[in-house]
C-alpha positions in Angstrom: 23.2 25.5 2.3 25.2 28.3 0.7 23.9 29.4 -2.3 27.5 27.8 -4.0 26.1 24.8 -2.9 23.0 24.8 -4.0 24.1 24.7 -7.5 26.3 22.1 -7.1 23.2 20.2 -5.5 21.3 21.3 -8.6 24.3 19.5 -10.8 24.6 16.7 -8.9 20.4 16.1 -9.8 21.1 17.5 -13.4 23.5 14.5 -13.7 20.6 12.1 -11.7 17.8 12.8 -14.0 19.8 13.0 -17.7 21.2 9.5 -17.1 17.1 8.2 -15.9 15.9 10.2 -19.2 18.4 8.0 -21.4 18.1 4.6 -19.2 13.9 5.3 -18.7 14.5 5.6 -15.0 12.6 7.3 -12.3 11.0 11.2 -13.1 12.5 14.2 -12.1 10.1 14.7 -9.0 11.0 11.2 -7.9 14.7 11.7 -7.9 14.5 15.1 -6.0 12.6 13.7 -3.4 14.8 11.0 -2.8 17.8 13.2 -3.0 16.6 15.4 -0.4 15.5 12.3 1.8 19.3 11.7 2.4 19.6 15.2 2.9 18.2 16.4 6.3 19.8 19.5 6.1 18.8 20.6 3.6 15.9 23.4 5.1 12.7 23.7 3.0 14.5 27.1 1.6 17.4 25.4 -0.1 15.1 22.6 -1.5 13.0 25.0 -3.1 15.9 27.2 -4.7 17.6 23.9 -5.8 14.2 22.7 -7.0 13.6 26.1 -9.2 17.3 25.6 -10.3 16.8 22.3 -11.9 13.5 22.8 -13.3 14.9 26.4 -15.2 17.8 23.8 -16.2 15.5 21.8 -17.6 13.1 24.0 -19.4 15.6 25.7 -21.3 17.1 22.5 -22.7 15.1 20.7 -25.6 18.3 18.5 -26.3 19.8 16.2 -23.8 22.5 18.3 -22.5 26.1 16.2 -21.9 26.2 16.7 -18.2 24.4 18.5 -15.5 27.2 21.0 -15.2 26.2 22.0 -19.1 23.0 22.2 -18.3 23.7 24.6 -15.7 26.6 26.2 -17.6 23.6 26.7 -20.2 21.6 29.0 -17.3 24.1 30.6 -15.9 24.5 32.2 -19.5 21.5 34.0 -19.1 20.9 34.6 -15.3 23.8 36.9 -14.2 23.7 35.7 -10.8 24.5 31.9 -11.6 28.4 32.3 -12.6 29.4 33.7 -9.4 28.4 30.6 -7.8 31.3 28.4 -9.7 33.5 29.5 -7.1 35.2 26.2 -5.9 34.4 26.3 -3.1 34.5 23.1 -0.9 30.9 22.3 -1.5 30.3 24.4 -4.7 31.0 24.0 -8.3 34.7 24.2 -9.7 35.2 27.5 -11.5 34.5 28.2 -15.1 37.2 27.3 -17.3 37.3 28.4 -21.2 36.1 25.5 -23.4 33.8 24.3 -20.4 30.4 23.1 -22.5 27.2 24.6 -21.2 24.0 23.5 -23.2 22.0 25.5 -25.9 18.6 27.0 -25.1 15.8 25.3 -27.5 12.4 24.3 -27.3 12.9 20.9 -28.2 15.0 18.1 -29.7 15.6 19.4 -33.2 14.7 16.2 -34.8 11.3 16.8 -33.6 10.7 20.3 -34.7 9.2 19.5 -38.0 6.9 16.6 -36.9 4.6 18.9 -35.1 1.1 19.9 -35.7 1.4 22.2 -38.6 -0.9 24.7 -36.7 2.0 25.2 -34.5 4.2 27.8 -34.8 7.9 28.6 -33.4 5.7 30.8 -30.3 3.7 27.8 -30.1 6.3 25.1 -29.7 8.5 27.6 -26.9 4.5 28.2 -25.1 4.8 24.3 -24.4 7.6 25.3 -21.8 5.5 28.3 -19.6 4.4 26.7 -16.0 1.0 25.3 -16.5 -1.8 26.3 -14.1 -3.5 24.6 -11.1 -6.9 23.2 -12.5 -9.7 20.9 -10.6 -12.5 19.7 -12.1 -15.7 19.9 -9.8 -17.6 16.3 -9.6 -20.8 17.0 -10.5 -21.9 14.4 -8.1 -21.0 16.2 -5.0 -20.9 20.0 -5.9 -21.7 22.8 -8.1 -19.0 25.1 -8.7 -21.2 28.0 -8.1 -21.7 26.3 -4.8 -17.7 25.8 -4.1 -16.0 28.2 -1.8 -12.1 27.7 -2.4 -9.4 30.8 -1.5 -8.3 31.8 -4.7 -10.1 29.7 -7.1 -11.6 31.1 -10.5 -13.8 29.8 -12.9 -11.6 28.3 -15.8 -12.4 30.5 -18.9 -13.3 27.3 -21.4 -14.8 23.8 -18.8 -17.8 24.5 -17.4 -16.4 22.3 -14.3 -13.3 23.8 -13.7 -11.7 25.6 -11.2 -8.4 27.2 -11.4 -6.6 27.6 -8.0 -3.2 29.7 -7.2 0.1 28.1 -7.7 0.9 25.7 -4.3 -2.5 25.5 -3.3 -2.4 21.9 -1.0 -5.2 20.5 -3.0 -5.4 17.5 -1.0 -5.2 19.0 2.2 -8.8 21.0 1.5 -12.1 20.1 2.6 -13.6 20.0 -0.8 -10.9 17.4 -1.8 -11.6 15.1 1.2 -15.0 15.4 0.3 -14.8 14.1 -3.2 -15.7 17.5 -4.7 -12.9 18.1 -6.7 -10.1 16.4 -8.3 -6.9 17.8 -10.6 -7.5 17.6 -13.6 -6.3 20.0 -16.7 -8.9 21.5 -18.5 -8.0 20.3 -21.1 -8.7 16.9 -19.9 -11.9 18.4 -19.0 -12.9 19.3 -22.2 -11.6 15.9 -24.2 -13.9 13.9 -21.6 -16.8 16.3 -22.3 -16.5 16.0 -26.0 -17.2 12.1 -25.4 -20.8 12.7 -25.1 -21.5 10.3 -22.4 -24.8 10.4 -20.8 -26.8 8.4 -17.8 -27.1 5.0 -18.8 -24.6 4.4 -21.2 -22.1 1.8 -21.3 -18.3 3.4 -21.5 -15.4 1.9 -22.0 -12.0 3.4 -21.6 -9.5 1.3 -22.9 -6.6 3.4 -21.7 -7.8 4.8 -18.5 -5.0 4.6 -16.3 -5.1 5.9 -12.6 -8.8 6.8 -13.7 -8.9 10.8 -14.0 -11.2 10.5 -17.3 -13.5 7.7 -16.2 -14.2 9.6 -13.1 -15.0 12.2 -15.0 -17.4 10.4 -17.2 -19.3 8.8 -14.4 -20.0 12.3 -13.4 -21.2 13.1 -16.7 -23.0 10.1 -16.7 -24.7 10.9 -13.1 -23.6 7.3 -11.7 -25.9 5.9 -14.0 -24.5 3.2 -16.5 -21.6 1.3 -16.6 -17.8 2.3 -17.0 -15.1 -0.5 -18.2 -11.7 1.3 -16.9 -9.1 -0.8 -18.7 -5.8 -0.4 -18.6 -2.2 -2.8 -18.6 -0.1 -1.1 -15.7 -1.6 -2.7 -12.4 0.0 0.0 -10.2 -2.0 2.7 -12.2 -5.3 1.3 -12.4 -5.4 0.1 -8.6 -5.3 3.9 -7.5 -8.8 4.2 -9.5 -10.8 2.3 -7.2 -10.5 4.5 -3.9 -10.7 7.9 -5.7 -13.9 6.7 -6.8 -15.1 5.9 -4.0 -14.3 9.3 -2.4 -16.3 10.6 -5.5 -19.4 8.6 -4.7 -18.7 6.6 -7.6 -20.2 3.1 -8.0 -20.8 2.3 -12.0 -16.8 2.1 -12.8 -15.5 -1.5 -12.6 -11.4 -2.0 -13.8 -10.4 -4.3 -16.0 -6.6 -5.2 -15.9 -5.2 -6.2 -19.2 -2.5 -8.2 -20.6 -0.7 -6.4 -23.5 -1.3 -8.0 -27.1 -4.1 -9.9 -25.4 -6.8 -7.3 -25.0 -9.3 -8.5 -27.2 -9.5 -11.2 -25.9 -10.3 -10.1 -22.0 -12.7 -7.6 -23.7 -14.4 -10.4 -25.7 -17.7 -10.1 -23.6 -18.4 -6.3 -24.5 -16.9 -5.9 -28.2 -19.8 -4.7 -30.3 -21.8 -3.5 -27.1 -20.3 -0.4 -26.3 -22.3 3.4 -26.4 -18.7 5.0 -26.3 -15.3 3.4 -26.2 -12.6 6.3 -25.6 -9.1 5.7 -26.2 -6.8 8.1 -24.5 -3.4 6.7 -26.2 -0.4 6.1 -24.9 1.8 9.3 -26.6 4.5 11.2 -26.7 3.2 13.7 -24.0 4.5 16.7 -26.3 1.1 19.0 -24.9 2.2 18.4 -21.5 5.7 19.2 -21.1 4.9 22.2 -19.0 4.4 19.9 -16.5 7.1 17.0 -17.3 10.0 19.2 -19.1 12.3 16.4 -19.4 10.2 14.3 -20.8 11.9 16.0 -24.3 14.5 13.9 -23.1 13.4 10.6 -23.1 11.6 11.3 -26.6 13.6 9.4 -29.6 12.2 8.3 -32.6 12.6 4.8 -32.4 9.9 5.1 -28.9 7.8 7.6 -31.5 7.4 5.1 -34.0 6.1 2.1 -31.1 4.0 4.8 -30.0 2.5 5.1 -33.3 1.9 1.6 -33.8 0.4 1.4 -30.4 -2.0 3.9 -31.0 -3.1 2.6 -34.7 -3.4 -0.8 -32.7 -5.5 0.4 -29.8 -7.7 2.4 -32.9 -8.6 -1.1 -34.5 -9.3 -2.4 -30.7 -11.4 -0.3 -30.2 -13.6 -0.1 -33.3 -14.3 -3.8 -32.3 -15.8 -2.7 -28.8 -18.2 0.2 -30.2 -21.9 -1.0 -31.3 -23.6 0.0 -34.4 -24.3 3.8 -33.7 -22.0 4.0 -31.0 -18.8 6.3 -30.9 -15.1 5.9 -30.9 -13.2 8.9 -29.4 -9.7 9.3 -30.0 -7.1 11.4 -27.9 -3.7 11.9 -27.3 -2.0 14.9 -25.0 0.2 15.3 -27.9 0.8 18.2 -30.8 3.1 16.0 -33.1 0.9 15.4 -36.3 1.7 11.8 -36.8 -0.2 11.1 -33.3 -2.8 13.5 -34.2 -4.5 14.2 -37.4 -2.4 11.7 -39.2 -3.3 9.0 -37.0 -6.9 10.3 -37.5 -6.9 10.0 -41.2 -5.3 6.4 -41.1 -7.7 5.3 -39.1 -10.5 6.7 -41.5 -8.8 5.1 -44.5 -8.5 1.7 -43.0 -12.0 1.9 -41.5 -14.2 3.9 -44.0 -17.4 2.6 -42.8 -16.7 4.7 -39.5 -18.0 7.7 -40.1 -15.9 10.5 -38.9 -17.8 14.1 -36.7 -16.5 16.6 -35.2 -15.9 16.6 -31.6 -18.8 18.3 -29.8 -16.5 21.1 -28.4 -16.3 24.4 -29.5 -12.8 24.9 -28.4 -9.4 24.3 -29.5 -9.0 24.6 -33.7 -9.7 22.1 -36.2 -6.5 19.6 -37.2 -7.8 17.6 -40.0 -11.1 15.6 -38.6 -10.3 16.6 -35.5 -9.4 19.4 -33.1 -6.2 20.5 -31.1 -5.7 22.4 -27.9 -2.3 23.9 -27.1 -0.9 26.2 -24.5 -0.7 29.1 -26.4 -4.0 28.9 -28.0 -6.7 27.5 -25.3 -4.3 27.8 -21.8 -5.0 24.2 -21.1 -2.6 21.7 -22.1 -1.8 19.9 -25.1 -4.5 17.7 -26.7 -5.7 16.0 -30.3 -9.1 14.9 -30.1 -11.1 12.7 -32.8 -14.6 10.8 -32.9 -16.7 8.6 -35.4 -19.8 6.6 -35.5 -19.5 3.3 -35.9 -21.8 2.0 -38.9 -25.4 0.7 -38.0 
């Protein structure tokens, strides 16, 4: 591909993935791949440089831009070798014309802008767009990190059972993957499953586990001892949590599928029973948008305020799980307030007999009865973490 044409490729994606972010359609990564899949020439060279084209697109956008060609227009404002490339050519772009749009740079959607985390300020918010890092988290089961011989890897400066690896490292193509002693996971994540406090023997329930990242890492805080309830409502999700566990040498997790608006009821057998129930929410995903930049685009505030109520639902769910003593843990990978510490002091108000502690982590800053990680501050991603005791 000429390098004409690999910004036309990069428009034609632009175009792909603005129309999935308003229509909820596939993700950026998925629509690359299948546009290259029709694309055999296209070398490995041109799908990276279309690749890094899109994704600097994207970063720089917090608004929707009108086409992919504004988007593009947008970069090519600040990368001097960009316009040249508008040549016309039979499989470039058509030449710049005056009054072509080209999108404005911003962090993100400006309707946004005041709804986050008041600890957050205008460096913080654009720190949500640098390129995240590598992180594993060793499985205690297997391995020691100590013990761990990986090219490249460093001790992460905040999880005690984290690795951080160079950028590209084929994670699953290592021996220590195959061997169940390591799986990707932010440290951030690492931390928010720590400050669970789970411990051998427990019973766990995590109502919103997903494809299973933090319930495998609370069976390894747990030394396989116990009981994990992995709940979640997407099938596809939770039927990816069985095999990794097994590669982990895990055998107390079970999975519970659930059927939205009917949870309590397939949880009926456990509520008032559990050590610690954790609800990682459903959220807007604001703390990890260095790894999903376009998910600004799909943000609006009607599917803010649904998340909002689906979080202050899954709070009152889960108070009903947690037995006297036990505790509830809260998190969300966003910095918005209103899914953070505002969710955090609704929750107190309309339970007051939960008392509400401090997360047992040291890191991150206090937000209200809780604490908040961000890129800037902690180099992890983007988390609000909360936790009370449930009465005796």
């Amino acid at each position: 591909m000429t390098p004409a044409a690999r910004a036309q490729a990069a428009i034609e994606l632009l175009d792909q993935i603005i129309t999935a972010a308003r229509t909820e359609g596939a993700a950026a990564d998925t629509l690359i791949a299948r546009y290259f899949k029709t694309r055999r020439y296209a070398g490995s060279k041109d799908r990276r440089a279309v690749r890094d084209i899109v994704y600097r697109a994207i970063r720089r956008s917090g608004e929707v831009p009108a086409s992919g060609r504004a988007a593009l227009l947008g970069l090519a404002g600040e990368d001097p070798a960009l316009p040249a490339l508008f040549d016309g050519s039979p499989h470039g772009p058509t030449q710049i014309e005056a009054g072509d749009e080209a999108a404005a740079a911003s962090a993100a959607p400006k309707w946004l802008l005041p709804r986050f985390d008041p600890l957050l300020d205008d460096a913080e918010i654009a720190a949500l767009l640098d390129r995240a890092p590598l992180d594993v988290r060793v499985n205690r089961l297997r391995a020691t990190r100590d013990a761990l011989d990986i090219t490249g890897a460093e001790p992460t400066p905040l999880s005690p059972i984290g690795l951080r690896l160079p950028e590209g490292t084929q994670v699953e193509a290592s021996d220590a993957w195959t061997a169940g002693q390591i799986e990707v996971q932010d440290e951030g994540s690492q931390l928010v499953s720590i400050a669970c406090g789970a411990a051998p023997g427990m019973t766990v329930v995590d109502l919103c586990a997903g494809a299973g990242g933090k319930s495998l890492a609370l069976a390894a805080e747990m030394d396989n001892s116990g009981r994990i309830i992995a709940c979640d409502t997407d099938r596809g999700r939770l039927s990816r949590l069985p095999e990794r566990a097994v590669r982990g040498g895990i055998t107390i997790a079970e999975t519970r599928l659930l059927d939205p608006r009917r949870e309590a009821e397939a949880l009926a057998d456990i509520a008032g029973a559990a050590d610690v129930v954790l609800i990682d929410a459903p959220c807007s995903g604001t703390g990890t948008w260095r790894r999903n930049p376009e998910a600004r685009w799909r943000l609006t505030p009607e599917r803010l305020e649904r998340l909002t109520l689906l979080q202050a639902r899954l709070l009152d769910l889960g108070a009903g799980l947690v037995r006297p003593g036990g505790a509830l843990v809260y998190v969300t990978c966003s910095l918005l307030a209103e899914e953070g510490r505002g969710q955090a002091d609704a929750f107190t108000r309309r339970r007051s007999s939960f008392v509400s502690e401090l997360p047992p982590i040291s890191w991150g800053r206090p937000a209200g009865s809780g604490r908040l990680l961000t890129p800037a501050h902690d180099r992890t991603d983007g988390f609000f973490v909360a936790r009370w005791r449930a009465p005796c």
